[in-house]
LUMDRENTI-415608 format. One record per residue: x, y, z negated of N, C-alpha, C in turn; residue number from 1. Coordinates in steps of 0.05 Angstrom, whole numbers, padded with zeros to 5 digits. Layout:
% residues N
> X Y Z X Y Z X Y Z NUM $
...
% end
This chain:
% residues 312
> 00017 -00024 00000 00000 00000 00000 00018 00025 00000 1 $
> 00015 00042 00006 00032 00069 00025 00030 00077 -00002 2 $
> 00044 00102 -00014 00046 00125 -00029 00039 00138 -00022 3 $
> 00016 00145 -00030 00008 00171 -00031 00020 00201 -00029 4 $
> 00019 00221 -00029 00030 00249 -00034 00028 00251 -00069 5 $
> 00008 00241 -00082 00011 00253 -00100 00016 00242 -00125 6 $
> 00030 00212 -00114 00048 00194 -00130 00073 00210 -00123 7 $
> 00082 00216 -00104 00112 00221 -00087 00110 00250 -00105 8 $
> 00093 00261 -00115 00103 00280 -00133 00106 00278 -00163 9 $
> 00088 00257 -00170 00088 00253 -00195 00115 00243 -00204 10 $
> 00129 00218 -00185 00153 00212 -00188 00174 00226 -00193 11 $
> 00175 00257 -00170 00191 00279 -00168 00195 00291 -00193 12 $
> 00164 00301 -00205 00165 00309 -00232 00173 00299 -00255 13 $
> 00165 00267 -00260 00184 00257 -00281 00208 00247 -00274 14 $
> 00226 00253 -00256 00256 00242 -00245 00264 00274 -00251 15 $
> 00258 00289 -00248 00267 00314 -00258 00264 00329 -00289 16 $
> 00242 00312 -00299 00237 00323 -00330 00258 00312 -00341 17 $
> 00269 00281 -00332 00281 00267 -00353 00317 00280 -00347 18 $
> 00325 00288 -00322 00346 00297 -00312 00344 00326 -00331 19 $
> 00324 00344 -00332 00333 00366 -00354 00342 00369 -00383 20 $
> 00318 00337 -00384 00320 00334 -00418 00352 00316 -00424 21 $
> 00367 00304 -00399 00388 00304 -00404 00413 00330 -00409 22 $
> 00399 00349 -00389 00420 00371 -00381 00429 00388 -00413 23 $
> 00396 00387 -00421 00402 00401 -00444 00407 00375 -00473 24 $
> 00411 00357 -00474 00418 00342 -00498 00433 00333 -00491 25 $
> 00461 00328 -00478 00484 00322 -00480 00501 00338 -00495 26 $
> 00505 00366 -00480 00514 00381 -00504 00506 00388 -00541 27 $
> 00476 00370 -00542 00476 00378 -00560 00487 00352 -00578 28 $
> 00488 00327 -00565 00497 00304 -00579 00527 00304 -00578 29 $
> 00545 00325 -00560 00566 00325 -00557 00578 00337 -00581 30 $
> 00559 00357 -00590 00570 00379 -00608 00568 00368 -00638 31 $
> 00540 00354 -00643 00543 00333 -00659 00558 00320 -00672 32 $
> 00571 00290 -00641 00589 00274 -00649 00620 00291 -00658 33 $
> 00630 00310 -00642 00642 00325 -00649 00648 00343 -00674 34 $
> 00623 00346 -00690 00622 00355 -00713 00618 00337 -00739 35 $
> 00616 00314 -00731 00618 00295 -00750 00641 00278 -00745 36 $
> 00657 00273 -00724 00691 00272 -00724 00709 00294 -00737 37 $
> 00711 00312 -00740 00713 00332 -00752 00704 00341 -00776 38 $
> 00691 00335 -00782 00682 00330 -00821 00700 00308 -00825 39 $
> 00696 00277 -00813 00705 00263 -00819 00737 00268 -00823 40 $
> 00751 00279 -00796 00781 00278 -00798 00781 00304 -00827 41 $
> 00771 00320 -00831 00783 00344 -00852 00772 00334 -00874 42 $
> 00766 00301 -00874 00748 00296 -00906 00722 00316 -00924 43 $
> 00716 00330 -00897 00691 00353 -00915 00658 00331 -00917 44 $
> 00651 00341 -00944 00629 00328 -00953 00604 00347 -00947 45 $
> 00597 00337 -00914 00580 00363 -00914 00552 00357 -00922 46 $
> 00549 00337 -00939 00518 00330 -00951 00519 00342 -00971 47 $
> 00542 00347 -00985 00538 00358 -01009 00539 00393 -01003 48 $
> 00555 00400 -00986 00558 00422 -00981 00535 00432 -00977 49 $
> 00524 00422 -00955 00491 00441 -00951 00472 00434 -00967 50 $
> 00468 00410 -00985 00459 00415 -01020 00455 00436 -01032 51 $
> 00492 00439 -01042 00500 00464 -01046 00488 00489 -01041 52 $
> 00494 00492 -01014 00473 00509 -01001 00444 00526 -01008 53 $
> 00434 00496 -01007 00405 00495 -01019 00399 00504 -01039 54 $
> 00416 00500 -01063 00424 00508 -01087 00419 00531 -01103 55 $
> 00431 00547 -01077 00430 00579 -01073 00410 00596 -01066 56 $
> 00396 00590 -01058 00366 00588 -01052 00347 00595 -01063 57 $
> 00337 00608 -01080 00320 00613 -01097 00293 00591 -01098 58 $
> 00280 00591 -01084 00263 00573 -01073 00267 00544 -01060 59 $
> 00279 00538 -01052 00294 00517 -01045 00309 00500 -01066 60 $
> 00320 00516 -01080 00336 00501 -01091 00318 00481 -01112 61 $
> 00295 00478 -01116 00274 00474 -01135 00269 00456 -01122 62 $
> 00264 00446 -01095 00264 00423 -01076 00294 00410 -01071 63 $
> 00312 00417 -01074 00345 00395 -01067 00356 00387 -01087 64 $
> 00356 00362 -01084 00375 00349 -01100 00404 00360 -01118 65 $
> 00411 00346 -01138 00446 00362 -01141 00457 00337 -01131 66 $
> 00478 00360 -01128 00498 00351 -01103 00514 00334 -01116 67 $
> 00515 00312 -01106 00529 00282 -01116 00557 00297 -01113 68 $
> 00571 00287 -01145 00607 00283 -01149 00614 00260 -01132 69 $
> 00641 00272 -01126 00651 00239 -01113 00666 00231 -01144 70 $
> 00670 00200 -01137 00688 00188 -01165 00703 00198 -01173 71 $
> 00718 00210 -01157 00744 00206 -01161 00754 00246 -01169 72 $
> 00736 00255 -01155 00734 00279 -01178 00713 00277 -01208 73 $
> 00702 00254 -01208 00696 00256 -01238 00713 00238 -01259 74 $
> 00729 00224 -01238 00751 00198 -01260 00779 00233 -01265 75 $
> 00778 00248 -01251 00796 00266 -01250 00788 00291 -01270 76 $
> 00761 00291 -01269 00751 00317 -01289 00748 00311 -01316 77 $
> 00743 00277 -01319 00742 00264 -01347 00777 00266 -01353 78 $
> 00792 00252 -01334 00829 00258 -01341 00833 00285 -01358 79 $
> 00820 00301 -01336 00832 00334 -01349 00817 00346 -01375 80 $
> 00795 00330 -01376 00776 00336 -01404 00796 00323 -01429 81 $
> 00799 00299 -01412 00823 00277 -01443 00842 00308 -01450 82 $
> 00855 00304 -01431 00881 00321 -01424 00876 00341 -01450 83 $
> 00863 00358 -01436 00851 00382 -01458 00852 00369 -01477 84 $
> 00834 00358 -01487 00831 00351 -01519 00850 00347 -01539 85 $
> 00862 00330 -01520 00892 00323 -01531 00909 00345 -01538 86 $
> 00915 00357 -01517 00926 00380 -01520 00920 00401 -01547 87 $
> 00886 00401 -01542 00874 00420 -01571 00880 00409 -01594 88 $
> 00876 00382 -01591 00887 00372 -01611 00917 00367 -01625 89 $
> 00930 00372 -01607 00957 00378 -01618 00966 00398 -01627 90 $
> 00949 00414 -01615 00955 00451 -01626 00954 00452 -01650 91 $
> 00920 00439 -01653 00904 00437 -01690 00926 00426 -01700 92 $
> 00932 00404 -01699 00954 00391 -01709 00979 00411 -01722 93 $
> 00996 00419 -01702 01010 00436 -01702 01009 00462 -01719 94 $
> 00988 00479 -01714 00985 00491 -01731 00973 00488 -01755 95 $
> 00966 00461 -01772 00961 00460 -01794 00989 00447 -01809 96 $
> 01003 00438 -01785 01032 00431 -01800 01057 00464 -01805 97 $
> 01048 00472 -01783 01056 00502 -01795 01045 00525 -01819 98 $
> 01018 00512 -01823 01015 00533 -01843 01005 00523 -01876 99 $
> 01019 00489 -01874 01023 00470 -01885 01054 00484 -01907 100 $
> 01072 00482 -01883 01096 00486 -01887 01099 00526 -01893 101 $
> 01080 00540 -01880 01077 00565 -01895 01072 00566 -01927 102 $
> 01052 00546 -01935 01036 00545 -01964 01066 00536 -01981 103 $
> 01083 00519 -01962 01111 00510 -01983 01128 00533 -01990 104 $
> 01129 00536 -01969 01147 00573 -01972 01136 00586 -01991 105 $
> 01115 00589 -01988 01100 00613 -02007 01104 00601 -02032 106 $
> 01096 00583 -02043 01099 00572 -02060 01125 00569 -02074 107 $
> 01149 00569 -02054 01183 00561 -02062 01180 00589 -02070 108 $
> 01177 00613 -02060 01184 00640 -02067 01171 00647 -02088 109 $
> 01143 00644 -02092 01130 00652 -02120 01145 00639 -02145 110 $
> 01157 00625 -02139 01173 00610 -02161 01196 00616 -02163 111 $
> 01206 00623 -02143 01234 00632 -02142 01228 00672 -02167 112 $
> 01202 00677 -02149 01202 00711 -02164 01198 00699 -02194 113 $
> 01173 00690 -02199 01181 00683 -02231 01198 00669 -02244 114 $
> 01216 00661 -02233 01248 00649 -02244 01264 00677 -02248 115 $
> 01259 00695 -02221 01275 00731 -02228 01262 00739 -02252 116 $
> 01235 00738 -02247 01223 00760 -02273 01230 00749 -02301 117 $
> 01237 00723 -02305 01234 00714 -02328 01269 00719 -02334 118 $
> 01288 00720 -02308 01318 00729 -02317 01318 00751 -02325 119 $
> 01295 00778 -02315 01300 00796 -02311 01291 00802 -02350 120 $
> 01274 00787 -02352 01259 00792 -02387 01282 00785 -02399 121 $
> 01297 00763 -02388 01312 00759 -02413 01351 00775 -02416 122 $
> 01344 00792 -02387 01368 00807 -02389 01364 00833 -02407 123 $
> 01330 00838 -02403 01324 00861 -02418 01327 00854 -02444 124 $
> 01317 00831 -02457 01316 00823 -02489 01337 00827 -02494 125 $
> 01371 00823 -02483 01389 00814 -02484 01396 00850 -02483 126 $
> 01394 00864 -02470 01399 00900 -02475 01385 00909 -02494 127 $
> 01368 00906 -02498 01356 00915 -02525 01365 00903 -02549 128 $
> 01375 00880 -02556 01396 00867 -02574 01422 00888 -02573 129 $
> 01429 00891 -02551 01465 00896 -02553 01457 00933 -02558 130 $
> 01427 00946 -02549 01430 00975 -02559 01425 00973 -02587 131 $
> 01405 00950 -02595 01402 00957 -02621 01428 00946 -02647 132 $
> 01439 00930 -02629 01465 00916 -02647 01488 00956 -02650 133 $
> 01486 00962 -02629 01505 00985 -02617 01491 01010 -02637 134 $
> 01469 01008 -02640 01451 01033 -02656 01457 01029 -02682 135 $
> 01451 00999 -02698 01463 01004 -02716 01486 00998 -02723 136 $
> 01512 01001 -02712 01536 00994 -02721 01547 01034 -02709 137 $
> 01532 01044 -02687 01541 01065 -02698 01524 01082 -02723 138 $
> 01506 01079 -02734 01498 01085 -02760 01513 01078 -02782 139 $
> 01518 01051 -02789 01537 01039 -02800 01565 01063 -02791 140 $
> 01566 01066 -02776 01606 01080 -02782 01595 01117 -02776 141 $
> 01564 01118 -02776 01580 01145 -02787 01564 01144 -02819 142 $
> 01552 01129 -02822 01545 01127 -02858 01570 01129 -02876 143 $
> 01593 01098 -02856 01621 01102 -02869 01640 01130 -02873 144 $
> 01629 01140 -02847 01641 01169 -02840 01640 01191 -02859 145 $
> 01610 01187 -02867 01591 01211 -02882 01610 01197 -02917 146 $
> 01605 01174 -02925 01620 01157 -02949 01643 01177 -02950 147 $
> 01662 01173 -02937 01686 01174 -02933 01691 01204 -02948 148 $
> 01678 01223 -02931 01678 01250 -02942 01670 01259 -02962 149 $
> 01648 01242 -02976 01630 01239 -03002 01659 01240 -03019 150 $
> 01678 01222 -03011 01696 01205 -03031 01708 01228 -03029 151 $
> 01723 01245 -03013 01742 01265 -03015 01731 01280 -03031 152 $
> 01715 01292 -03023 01705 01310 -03040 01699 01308 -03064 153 $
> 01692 01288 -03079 01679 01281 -03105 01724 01280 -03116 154 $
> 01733 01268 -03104 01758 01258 -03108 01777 01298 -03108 155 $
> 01762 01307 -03099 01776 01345 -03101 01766 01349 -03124 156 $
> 01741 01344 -03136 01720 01357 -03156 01739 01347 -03187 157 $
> 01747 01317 -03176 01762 01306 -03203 01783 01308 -03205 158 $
> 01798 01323 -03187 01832 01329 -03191 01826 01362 -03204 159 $
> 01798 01373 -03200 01804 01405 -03212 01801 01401 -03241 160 $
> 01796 01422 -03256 01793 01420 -03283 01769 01414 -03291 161 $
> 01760 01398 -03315 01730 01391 -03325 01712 01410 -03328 162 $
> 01719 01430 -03330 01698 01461 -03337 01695 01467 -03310 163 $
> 01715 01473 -03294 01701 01486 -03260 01691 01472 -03247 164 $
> 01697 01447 -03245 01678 01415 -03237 01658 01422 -03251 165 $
> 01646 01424 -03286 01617 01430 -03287 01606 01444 -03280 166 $
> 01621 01468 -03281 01606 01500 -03271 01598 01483 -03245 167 $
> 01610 01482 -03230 01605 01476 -03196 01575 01456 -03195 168 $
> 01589 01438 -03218 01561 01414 -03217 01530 01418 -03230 169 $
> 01541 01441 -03247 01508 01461 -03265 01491 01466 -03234 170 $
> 01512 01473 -03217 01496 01491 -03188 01480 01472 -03170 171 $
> 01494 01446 -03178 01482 01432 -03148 01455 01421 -03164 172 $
> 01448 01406 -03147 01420 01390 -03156 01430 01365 -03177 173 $
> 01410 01358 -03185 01420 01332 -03208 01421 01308 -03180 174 $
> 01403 01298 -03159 01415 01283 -03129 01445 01285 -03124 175 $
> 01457 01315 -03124 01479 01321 -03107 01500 01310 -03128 176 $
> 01490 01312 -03151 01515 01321 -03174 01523 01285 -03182 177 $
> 01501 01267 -03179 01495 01247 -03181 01508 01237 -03161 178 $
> 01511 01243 -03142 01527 01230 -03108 01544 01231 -03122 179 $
> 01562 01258 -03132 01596 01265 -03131 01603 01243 -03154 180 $
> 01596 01235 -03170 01606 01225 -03196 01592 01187 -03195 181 $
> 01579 01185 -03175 01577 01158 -03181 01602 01141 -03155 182 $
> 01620 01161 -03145 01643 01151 -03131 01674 01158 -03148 183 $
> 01667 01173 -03169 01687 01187 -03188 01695 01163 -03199 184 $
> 01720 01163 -03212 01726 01145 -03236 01715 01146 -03271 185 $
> 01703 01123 -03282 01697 01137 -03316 01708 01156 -03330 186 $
> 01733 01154 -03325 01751 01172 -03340 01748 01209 -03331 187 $
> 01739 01217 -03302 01735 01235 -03292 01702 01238 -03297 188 $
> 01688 01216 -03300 01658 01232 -03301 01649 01242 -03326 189 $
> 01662 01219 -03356 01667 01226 -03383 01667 01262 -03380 190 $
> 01698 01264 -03362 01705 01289 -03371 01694 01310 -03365 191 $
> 01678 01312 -03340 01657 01326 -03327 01639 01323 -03341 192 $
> 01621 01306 -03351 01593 01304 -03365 01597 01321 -03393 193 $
> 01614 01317 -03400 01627 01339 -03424 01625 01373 -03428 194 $
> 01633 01379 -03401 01630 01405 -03398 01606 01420 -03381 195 $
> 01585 01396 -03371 01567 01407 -03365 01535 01411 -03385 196 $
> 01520 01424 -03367 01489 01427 -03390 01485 01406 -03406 197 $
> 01479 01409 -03427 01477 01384 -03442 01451 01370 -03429 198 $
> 01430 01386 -03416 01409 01359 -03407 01405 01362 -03385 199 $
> 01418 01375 -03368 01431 01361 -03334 01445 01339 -03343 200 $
> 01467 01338 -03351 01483 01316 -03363 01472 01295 -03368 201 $
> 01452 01296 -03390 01436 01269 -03406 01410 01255 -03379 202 $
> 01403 01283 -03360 01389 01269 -03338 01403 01254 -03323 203 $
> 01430 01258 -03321 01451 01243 -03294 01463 01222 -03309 204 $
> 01464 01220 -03337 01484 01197 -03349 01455 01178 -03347 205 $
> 01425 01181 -03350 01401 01162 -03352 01402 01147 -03327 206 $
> 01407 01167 -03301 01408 01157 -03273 01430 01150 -03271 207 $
> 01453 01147 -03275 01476 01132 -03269 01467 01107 -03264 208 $
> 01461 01094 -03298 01456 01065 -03293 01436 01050 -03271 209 $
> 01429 01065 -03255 01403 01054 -03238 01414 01073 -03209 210 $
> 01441 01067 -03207 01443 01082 -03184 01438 01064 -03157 211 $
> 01429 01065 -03141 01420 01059 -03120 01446 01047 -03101 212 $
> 01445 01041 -03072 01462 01042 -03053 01472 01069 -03042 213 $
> 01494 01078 -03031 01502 01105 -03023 01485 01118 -03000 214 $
> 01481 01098 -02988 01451 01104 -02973 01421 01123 -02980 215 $
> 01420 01108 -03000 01404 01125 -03015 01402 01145 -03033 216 $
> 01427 01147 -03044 01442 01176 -03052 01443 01192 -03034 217 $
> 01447 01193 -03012 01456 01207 -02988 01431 01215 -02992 218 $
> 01410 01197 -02980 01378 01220 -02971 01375 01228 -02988 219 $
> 01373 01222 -03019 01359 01232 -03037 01373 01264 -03039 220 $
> 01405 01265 -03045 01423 01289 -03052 01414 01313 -03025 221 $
> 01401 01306 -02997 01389 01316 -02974 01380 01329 -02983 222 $
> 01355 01309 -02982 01318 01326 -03000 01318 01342 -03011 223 $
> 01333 01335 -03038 01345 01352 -03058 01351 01377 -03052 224 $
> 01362 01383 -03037 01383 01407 -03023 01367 01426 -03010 225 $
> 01341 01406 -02989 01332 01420 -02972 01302 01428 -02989 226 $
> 01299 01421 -03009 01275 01432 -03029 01282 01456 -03036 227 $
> 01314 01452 -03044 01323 01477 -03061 01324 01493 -03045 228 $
> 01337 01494 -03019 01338 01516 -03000 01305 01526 -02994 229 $
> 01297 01514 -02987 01263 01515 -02979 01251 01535 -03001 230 $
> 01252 01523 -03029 01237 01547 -03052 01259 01565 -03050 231 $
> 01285 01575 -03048 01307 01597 -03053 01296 01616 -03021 232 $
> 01285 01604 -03004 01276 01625 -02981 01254 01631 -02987 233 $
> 01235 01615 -03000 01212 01622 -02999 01209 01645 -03025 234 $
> 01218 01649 -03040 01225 01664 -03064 01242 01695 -03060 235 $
> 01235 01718 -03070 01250 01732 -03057 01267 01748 -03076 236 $
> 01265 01741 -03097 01287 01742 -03128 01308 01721 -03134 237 $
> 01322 01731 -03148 01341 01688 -03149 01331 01685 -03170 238 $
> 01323 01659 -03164 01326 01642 -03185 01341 01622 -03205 239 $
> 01362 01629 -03190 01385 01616 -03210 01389 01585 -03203 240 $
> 01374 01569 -03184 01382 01548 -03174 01407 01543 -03160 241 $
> 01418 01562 -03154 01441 01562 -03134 01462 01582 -03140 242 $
> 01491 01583 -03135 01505 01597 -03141 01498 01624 -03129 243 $
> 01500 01651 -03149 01506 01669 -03124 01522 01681 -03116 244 $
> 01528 01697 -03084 01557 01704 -03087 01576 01722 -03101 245 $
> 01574 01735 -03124 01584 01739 -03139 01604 01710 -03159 246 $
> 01588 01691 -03165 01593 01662 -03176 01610 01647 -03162 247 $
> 01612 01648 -03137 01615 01634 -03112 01647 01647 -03117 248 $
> 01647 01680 -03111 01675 01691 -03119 01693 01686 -03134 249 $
> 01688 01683 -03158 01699 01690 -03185 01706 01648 -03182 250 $
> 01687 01634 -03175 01693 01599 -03185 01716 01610 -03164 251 $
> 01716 01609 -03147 01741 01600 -03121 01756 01613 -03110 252 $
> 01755 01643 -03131 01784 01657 -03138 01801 01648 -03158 253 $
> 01780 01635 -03173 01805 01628 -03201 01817 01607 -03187 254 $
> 01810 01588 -03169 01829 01561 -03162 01848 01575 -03151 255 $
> 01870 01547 -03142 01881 01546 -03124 01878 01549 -03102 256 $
> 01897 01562 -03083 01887 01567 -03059 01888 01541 -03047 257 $
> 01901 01519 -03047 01908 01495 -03034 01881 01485 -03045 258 $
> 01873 01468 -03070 01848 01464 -03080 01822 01474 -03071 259 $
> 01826 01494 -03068 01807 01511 -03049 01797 01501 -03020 260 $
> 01817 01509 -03006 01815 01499 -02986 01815 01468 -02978 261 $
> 01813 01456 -02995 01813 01431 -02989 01782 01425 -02990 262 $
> 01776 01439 -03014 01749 01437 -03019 01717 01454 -02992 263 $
> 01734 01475 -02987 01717 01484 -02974 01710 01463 -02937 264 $
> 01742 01461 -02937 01737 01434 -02918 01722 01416 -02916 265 $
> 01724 01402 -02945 01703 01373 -02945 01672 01390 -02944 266 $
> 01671 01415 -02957 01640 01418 -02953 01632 01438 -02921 267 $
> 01656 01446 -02913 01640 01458 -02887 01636 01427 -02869 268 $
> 01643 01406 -02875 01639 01374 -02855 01614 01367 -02870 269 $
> 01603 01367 -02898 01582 01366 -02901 01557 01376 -02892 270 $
> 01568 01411 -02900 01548 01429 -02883 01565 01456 -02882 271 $
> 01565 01452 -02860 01572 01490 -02844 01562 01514 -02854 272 $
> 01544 01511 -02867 01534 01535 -02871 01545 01546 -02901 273 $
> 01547 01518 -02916 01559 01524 -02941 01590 01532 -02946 274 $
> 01595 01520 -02930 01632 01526 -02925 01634 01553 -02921 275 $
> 01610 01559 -02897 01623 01594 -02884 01610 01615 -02912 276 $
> 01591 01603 -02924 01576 01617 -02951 01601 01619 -02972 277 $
> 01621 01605 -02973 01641 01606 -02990 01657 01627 -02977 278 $
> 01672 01628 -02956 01691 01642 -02954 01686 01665 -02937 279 $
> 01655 01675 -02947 01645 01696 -02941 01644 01715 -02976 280 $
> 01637 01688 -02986 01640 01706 -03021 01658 01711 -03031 281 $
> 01685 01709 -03028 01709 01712 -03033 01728 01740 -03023 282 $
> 01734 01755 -03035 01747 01776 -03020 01763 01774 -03000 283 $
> 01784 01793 -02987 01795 01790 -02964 01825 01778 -02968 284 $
> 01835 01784 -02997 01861 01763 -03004 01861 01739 -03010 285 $
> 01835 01736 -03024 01832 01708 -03031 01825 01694 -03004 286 $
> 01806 01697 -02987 01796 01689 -02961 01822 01676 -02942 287 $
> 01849 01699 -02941 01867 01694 -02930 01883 01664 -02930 288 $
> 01888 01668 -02963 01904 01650 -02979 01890 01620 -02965 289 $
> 01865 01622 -02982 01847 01595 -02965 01854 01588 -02941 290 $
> 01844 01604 -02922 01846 01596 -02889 01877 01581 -02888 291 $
> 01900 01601 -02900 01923 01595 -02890 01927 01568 -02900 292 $
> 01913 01566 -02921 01923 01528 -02939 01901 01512 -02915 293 $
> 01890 01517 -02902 01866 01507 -02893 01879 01501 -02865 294 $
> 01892 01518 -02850 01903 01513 -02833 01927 01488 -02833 295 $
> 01942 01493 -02852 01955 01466 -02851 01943 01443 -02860 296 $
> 01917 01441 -02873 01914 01411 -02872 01893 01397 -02845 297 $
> 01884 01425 -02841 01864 01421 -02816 01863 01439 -02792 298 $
> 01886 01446 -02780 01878 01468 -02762 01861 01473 -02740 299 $
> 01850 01443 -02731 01828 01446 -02712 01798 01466 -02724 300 $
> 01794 01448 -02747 01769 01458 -02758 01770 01487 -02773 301 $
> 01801 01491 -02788 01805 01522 -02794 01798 01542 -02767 302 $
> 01800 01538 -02745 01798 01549 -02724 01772 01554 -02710 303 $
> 01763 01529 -02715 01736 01534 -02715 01716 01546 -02740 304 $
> 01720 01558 -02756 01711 01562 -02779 01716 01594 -02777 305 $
> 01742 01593 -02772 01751 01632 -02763 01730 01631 -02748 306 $
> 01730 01629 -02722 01719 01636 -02700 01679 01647 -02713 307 $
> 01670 01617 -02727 01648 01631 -02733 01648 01643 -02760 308 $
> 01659 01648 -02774 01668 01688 -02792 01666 01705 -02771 309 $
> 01677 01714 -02748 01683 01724 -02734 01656 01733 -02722 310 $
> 01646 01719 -02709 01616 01712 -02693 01601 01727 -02709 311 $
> 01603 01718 -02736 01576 01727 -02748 01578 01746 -02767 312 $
% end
């Protein structure tokens, strides 16, 4: 049976539909296979990639899957997780063995300071011993010092005669008079107690027997002194407690000038004021004689003794 015309086109038409639908899908299966040789050779994961993609998406991403790890980045991300840990954990480590070994230190030093402080207490205990050992041993030598002169002097009082020794000893205080004679010998205080007041006398021969340490003669004969001076200022008549200088003249013109001066020595080292009170009451020949005996036994202190006459 013949073909028709309008088979002979129908043929035309699908021998040509299928020739276009080649023309255009070769290139596109070309580009394809080509793009999946090319993932393949560069190892790119492009399922996950356009996941990914998806991801990003606002809307979308609520419909795609997450994007599958390969193994071998998660056998690698667990490695580096160990890794870490380990690591953190060695730090912790580390720094609790450092501040382990800080707490020792601190500890060696706090002990070490209270080992200083407790040298340092006992170097101080140990200075305060040697000032106070040093305080009183210089008390001790000038008590000896102060003794010493006590003795001269009491030892001038008993080489003069028994009458100007009492006159002298009527003047002082029954303390003072009591110092001079409990360093005297019996035989010198007999002879002094003799020619003084009969009950100054009988008060100092009661106190003899109960005389104290020199110590305490010393403050008491002080007191004594500085009472008497205290009521003789406060008073503006004499009262006859004390020599006056008229008395002062006439006792220590009649001595010797050497006696004299020996005497006025031991009492200007007692007190200055009484020494220069003496050889201020004395006229200007007698005054001389003194100084000059005074100078040879002491010329430092004669010198200093001029100087304040002079001054004042």
């Amino acid at each position: 049976m013949a073909k028709t015309a309008l088979d002979e086109e129908l043929e035309e038409e699908s021998g040509g539909g299928f020739s276009r639908f080649l023309f255009f899908m070769t290139p596109i299966l070309f580009t394809v296979v080509l793009l999946g040789v090319l993932l393949t050779l560069f190892n790119i994961d492009f399922r996950n990639t356009l996941i990914d993609l998806g991801n990003r998406i606002p809307v979308v991403k609520n419909l795609v899957p997450d994007p599958k790890v390969p193994e071998d980045e998660v056998e690698q991300a667990a490695e580096e997780e160990q890794k870490q840990k380990e690591s953190t954990e060695a730090t912790v480590k580390e720094l609790k063995d450092q501040l382990a070994q800080q707490q020792v230190e601190l500890q060696t030093a706090n002990q070490q300071a209270a080992e200083q402080q407790e040298k340092v207490k006992e170097l101080q205990d140990q200075l305060a011993t040697v000032q106070q050992e040093a305080s009183v041993q210089q008390q001790s030598a000038e008590a000896e010092a102060y003794q010493k002169e006590v003795k001269k002097l009491a030892n001038l009082y008993a080489e003069m005669s028994p009458s100007k020794a009492a006159a002298i000893f009527d003047k002082l205080t029954t303390e003072e008079t009591l110092q001079m004679l409990s360093v005297m010998s019996n035989e010198s205080k007999v002879a002094i107690l003799e020619k003084m007041n009969p009950q100054k006398a009988a008060d100092i021969s009661i106190k003899l027997k109960d005389v104290n340490t020199s110590e305490d003669l010393a403050i008491a004969a002080l007191q004594s002194r500085l009472k008497m001076e205290a009521a003789a200022d406060s008073s503006t008549t004499t009262t006859g407690t004390g020599l006056s200088d008229t008395e002062l003249s006439q006792t220590f013109s009649s001595m010797a000038a050497e006696d004299a001066a020996k005497l006025v020595l031991q009492t200007y080292k007692l007190s200055p004021e009484k020494g220069l009170k003496i050889l201020k009451s004395v006229n200007g020949t007698t005054r001389s004689k003194i100084l000059a005996e005074m100078a040879k036994a002491d010329e430092k202190t004669s010198v200093k003794i001029l100087n304040q006459l002079v001054s004042k």
